[in-house]
N, C-alpha and C positions, 0 to 999 in steps of 0.2 A: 773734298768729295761732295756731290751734290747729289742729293737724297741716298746716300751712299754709294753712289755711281763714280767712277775717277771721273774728274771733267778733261783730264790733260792731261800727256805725259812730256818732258822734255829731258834734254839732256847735255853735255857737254865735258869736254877734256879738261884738266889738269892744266893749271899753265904750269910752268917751269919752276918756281917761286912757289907754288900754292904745294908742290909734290913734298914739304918741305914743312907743311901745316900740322899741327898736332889737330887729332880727331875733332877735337871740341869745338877750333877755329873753320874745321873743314862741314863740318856740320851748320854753325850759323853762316857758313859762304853759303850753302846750300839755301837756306832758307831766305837769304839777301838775294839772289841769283831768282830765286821763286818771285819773289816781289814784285823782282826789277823784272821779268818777263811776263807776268799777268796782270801788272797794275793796270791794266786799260779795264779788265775785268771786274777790280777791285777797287776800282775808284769812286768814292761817294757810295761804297757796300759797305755792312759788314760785316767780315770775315773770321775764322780761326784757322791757328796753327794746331796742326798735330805732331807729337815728335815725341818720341819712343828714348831719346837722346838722354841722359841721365844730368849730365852736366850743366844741360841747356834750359832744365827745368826751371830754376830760377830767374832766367829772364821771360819766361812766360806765364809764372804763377802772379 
């Protein structure tokens, strides 16, 4: 969010393999998938993650 605005929204299906994911794995895909499609944005910034995700908390504290 930029100055608590969205900047961007994107989105995408499930591949075949991924339908298959337990939440936690489906979650950080999410957030890999985020990266890999705004890194032109976030290159040489820096940035935060937000994530409500309980599980996931400790790869970002």
């Amino acid at each position: 969010m930029h100055e608590g605005r969205v900047v961007e929204y994107v989105s995408r299906q499930l591949k075949t393999n991924e339908r298959n994911y337990p939440t936690h794995d489906l979650e950080l895909a999410v957030v890999v998938f985020a990266l890999k499609s705004w890194k032109h944005y976030m290159y040489g910034a820096r940035f935060s993650i937000f994530s409500d995700h309980k599980s996931l908390k400790y790869l970002f504290d």
